[in-house]
BALO-908522 format. One record per atom (N, C-alpha, C, CB): atom name; x, y, z; residue number from 1; residue in three letters. Coordinates in pm, whole numbers, padded with zeros to 5 digits. Glycine has a CB too. Layout:
REM residues N
<atomo->CA | east->X | north->Y | up->Z | num->NUM | residuo->ALA> $
...
//
This chain:
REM residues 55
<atomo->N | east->02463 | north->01878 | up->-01237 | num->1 | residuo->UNK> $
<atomo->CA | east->02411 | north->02010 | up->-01209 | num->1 | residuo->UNK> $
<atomo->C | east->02475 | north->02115 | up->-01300 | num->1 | residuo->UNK> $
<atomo->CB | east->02434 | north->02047 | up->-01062 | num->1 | residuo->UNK> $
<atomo->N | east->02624 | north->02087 | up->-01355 | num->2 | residuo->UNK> $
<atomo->CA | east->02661 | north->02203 | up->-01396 | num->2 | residuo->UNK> $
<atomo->C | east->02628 | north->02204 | up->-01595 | num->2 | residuo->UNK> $
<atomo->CB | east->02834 | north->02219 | up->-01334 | num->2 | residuo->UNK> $
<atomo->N | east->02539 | north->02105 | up->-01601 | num->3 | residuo->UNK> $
<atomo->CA | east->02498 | north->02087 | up->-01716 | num->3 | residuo->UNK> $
<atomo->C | east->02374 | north->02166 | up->-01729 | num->3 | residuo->UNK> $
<atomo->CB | east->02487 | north->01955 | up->-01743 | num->3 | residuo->UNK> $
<atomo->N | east->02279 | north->02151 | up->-01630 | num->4 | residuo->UNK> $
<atomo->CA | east->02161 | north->02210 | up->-01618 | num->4 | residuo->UNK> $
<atomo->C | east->02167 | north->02349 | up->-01628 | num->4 | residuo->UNK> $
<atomo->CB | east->02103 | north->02176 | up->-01509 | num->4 | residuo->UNK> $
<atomo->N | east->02320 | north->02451 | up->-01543 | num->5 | residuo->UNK> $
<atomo->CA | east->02349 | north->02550 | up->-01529 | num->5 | residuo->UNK> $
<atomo->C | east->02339 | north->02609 | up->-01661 | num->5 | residuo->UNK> $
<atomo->CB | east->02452 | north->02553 | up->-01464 | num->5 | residuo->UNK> $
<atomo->N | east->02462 | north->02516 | up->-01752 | num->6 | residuo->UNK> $
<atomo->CA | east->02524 | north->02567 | up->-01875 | num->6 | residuo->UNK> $
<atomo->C | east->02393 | north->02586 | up->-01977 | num->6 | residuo->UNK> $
<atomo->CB | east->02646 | north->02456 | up->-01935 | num->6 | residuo->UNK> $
<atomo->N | east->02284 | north->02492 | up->-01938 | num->7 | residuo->UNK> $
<atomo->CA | east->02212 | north->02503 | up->-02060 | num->7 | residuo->UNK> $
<atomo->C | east->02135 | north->02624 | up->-02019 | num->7 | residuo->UNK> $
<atomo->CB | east->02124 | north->02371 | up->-02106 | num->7 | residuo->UNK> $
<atomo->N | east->02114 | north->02686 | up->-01929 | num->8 | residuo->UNK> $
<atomo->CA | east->01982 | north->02813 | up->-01891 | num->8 | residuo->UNK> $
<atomo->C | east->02081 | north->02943 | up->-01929 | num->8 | residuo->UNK> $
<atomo->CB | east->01910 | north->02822 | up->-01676 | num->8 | residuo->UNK> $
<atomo->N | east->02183 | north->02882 | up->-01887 | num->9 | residuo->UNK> $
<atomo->CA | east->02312 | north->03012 | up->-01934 | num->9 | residuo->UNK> $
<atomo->C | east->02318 | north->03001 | up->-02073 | num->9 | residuo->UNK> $
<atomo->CB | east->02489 | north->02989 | up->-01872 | num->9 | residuo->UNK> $
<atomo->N | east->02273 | north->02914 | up->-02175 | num->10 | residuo->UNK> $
<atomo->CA | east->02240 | north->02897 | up->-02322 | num->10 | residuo->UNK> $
<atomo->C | east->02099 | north->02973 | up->-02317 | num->10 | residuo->UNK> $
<atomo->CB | east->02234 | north->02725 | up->-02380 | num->10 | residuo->UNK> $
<atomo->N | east->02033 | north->02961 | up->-02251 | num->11 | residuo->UNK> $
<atomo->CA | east->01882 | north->02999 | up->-02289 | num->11 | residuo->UNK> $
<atomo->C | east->01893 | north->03155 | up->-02301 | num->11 | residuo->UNK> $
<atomo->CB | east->01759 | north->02948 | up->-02164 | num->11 | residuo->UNK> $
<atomo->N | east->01954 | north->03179 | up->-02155 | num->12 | residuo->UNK> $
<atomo->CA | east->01998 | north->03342 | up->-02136 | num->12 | residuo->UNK> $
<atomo->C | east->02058 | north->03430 | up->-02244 | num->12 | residuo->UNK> $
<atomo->CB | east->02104 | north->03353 | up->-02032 | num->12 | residuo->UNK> $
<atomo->N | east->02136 | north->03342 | up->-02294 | num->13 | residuo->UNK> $
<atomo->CA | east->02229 | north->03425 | up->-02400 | num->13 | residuo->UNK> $
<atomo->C | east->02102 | north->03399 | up->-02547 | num->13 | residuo->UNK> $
<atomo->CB | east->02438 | north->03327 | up->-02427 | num->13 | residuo->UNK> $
<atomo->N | east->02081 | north->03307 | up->-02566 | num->14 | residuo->UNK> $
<atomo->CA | east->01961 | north->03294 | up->-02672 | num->14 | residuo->UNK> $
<atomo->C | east->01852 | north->03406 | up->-02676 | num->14 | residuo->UNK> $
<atomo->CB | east->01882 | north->03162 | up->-02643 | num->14 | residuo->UNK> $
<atomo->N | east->01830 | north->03422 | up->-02513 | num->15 | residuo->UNK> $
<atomo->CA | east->01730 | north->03499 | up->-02585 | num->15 | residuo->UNK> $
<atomo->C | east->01797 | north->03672 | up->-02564 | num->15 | residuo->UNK> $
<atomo->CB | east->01556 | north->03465 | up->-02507 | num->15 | residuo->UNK> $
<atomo->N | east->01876 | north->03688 | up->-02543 | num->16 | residuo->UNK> $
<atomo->CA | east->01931 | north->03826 | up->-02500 | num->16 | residuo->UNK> $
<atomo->C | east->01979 | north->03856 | up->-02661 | num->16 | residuo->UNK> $
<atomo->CB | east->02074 | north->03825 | up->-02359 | num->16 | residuo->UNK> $
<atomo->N | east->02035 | north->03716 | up->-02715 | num->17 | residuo->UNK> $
<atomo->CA | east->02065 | north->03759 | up->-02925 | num->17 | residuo->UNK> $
<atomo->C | east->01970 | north->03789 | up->-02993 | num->17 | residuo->UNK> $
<atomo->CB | east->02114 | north->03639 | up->-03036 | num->17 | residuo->UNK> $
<atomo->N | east->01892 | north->03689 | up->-02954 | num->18 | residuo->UNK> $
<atomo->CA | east->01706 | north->03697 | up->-03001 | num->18 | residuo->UNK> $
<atomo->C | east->01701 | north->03844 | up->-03020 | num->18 | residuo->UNK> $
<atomo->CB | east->01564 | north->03641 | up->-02858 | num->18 | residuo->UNK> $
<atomo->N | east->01695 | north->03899 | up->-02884 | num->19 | residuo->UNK> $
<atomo->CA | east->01612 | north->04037 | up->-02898 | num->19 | residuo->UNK> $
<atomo->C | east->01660 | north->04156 | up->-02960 | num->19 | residuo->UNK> $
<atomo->CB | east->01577 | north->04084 | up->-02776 | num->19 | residuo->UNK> $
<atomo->N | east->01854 | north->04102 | up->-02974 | num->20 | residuo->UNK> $
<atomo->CA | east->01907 | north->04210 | up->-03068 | num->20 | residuo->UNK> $
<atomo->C | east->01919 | north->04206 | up->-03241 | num->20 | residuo->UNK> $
<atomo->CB | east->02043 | north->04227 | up->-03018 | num->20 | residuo->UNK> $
<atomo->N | east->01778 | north->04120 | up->-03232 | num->21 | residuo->UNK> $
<atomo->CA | east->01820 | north->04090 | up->-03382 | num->21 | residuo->UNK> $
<atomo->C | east->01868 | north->04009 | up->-03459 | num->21 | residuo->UNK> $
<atomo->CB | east->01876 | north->04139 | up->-03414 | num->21 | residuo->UNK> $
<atomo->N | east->01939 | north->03873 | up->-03376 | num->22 | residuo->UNK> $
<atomo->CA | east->02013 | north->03769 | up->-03456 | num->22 | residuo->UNK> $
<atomo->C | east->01917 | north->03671 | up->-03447 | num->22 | residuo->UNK> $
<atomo->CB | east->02158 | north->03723 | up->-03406 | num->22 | residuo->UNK> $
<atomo->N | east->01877 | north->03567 | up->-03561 | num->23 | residuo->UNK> $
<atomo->CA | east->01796 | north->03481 | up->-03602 | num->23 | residuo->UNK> $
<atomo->C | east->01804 | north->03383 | up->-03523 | num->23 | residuo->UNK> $
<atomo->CB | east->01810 | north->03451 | up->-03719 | num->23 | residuo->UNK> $
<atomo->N | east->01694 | north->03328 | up->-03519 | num->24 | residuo->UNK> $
<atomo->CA | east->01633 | north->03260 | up->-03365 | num->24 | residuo->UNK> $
<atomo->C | east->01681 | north->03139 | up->-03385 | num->24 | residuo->UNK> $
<atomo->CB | east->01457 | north->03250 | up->-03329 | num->24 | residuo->UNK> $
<atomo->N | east->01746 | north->03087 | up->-03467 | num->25 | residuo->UNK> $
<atomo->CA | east->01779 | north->02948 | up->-03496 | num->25 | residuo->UNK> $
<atomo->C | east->01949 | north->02982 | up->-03486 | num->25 | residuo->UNK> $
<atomo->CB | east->01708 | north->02881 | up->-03662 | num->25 | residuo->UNK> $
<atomo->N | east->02006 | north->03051 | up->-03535 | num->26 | residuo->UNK> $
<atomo->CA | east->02161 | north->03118 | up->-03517 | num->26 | residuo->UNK> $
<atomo->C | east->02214 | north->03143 | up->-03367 | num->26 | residuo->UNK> $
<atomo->CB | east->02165 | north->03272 | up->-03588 | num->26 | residuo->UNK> $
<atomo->N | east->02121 | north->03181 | up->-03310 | num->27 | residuo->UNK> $
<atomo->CA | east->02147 | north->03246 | up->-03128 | num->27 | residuo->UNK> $
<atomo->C | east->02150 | north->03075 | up->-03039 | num->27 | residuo->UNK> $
<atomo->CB | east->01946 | north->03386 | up->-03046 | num->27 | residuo->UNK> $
<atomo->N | east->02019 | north->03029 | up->-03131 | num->28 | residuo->UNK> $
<atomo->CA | east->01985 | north->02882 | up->-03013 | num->28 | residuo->UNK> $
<atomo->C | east->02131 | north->02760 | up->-03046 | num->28 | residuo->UNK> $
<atomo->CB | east->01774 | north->02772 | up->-03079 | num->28 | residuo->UNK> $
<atomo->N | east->02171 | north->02814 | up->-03180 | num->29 | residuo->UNK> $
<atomo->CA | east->02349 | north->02719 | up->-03196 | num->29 | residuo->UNK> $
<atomo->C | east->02428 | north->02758 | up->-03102 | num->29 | residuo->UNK> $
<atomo->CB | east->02456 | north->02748 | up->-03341 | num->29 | residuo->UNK> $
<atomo->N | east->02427 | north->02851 | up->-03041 | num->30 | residuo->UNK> $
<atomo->CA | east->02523 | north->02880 | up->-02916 | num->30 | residuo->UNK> $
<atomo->C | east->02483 | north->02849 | up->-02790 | num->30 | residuo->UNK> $
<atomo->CB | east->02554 | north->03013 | up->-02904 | num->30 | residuo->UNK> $
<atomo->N | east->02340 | north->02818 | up->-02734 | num->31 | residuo->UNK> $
<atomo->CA | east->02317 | north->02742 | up->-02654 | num->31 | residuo->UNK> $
<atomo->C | east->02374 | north->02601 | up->-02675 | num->31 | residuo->UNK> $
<atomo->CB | east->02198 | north->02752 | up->-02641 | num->31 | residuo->UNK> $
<atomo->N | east->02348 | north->02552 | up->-02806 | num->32 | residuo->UNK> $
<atomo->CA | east->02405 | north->02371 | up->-02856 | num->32 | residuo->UNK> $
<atomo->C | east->02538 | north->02370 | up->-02803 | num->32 | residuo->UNK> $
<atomo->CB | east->02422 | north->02326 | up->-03053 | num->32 | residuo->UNK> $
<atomo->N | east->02575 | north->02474 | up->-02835 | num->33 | residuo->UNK> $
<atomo->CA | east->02742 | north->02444 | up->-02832 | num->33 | residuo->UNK> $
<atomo->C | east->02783 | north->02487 | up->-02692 | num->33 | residuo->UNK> $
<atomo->CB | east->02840 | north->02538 | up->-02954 | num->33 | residuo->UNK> $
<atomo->N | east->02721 | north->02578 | up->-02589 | num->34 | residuo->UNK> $
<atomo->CA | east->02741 | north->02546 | up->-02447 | num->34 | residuo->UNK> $
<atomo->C | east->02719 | north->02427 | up->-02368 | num->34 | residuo->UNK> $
<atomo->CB | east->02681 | north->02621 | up->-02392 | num->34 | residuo->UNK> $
<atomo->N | east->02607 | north->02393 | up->-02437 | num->35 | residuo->UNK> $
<atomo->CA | east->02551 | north->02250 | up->-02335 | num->35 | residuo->UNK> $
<atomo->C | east->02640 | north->02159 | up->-02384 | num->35 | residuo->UNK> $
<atomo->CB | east->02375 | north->02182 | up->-02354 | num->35 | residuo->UNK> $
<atomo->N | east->02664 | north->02129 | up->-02525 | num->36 | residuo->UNK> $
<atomo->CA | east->02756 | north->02026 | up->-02564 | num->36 | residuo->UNK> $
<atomo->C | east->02920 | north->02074 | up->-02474 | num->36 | residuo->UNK> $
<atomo->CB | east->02762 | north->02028 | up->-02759 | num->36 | residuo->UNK> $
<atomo->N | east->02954 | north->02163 | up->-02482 | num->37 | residuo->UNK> $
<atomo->CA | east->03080 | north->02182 | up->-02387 | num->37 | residuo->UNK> $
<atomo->C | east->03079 | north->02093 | up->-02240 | num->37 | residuo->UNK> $
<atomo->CB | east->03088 | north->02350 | up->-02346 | num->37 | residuo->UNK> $
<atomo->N | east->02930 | north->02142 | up->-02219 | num->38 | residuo->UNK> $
<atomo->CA | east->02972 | north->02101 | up->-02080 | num->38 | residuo->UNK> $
<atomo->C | east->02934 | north->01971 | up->-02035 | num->38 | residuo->UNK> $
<atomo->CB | east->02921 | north->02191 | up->-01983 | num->38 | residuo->UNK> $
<atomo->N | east->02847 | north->01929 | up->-02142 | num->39 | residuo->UNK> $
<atomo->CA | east->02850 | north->01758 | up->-02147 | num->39 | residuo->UNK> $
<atomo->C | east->02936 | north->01701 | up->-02151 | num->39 | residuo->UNK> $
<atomo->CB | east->02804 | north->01694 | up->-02232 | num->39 | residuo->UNK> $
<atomo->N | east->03047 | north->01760 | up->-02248 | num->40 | residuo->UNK> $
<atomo->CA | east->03176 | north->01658 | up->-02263 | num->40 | residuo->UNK> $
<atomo->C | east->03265 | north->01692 | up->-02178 | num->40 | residuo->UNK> $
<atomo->CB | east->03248 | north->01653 | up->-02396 | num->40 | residuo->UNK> $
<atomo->N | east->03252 | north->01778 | up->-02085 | num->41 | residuo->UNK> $
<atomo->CA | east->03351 | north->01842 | up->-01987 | num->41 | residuo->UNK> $
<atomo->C | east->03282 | north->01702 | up->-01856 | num->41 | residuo->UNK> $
<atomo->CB | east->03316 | north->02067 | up->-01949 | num->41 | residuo->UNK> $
<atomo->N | east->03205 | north->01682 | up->-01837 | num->42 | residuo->UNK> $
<atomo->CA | east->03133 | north->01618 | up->-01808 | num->42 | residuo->UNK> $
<atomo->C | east->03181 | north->01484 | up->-01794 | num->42 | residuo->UNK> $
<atomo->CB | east->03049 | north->01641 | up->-01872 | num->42 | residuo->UNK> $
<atomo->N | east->03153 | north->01443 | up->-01908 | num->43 | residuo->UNK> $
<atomo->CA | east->03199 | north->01310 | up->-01963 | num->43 | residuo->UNK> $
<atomo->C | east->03391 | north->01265 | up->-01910 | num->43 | residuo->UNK> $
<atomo->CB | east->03178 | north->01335 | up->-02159 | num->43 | residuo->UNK> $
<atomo->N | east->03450 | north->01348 | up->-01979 | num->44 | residuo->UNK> $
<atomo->CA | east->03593 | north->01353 | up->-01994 | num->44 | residuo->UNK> $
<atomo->C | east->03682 | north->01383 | up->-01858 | num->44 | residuo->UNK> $
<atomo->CB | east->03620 | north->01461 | up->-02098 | num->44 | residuo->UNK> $
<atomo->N | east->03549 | north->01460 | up->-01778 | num->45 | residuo->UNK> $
<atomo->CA | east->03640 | north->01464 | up->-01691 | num->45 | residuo->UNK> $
<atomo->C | east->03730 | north->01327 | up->-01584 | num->45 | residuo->UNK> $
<atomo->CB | east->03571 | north->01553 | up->-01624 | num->45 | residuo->UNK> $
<atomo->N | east->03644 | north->01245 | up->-01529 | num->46 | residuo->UNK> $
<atomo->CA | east->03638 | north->01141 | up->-01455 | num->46 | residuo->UNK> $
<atomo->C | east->03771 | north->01051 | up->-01542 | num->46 | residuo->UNK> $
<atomo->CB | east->03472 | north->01077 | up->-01449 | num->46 | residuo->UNK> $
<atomo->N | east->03772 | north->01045 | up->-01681 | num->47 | residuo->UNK> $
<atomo->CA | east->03907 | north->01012 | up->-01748 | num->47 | residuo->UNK> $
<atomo->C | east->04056 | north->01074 | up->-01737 | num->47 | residuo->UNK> $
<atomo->CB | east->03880 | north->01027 | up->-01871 | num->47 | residuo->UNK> $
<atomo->N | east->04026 | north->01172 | up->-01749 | num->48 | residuo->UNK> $
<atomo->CA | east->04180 | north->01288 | up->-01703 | num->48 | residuo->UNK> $
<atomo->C | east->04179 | north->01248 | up->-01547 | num->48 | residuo->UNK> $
<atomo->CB | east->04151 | north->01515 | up->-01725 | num->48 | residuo->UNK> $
<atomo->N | east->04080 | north->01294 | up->-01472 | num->49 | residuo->UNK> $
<atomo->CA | east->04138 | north->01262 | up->-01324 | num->49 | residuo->UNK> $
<atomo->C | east->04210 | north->01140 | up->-01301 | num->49 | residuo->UNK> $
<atomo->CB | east->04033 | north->01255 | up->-01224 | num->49 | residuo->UNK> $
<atomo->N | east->04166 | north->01046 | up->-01379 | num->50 | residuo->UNK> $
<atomo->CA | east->04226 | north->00877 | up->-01347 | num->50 | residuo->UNK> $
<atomo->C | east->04365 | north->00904 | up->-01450 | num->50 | residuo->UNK> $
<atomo->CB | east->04089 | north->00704 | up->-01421 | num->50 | residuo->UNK> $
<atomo->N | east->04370 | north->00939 | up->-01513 | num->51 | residuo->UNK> $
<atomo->CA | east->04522 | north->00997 | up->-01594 | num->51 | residuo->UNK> $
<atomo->C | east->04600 | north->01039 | up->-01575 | num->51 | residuo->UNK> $
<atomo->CB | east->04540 | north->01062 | up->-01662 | num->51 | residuo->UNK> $
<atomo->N | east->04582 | north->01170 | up->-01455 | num->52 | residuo->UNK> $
<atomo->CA | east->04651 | north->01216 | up->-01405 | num->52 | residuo->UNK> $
<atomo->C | east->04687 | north->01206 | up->-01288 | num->52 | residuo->UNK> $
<atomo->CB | east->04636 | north->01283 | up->-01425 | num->52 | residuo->UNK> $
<atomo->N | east->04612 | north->01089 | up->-01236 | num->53 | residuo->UNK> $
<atomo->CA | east->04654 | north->01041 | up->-01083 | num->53 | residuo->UNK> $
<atomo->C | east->04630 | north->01092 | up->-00968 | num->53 | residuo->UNK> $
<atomo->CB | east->04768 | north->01036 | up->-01065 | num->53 | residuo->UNK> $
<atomo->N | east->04499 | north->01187 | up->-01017 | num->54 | residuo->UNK> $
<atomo->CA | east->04488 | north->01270 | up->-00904 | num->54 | residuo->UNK> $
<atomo->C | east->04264 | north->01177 | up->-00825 | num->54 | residuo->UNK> $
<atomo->CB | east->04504 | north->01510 | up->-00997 | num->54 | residuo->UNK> $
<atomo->N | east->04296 | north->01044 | up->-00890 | num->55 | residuo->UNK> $
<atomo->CA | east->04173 | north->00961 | up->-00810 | num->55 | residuo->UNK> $
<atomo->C | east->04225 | north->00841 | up->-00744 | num->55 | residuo->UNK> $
<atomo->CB | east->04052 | north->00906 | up->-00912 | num->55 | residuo->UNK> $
//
């Protein structure tokens, strides 16, 4: 779920750059790079928890 979040919270910010002017392909790299955050936050997490002993 908190992937789905991150990416509309990419869309949001995409198009809020969009409309001030920054190039529509430049704004949508910062959606990439939210959703990719939170994919690998995602991913990585379930590893640290078992690392740190807290599963």
């Amino acid at each position: 779920m908190g992937v789905v979040i991150a990416f509309t919270a990419g869309l949001l910010v995409w198009m809020a750059a969009w409309s001030f002017g920054v190039k529509a392909i430049d704004a949508f790299l910062i959606t990439i790079a939210i959703t990719l955050a939170a994919v690998t936050a995602r991913t990585v997490m379930p590893f640290l928890k078992e690392q740190l002993g807290r599963e």
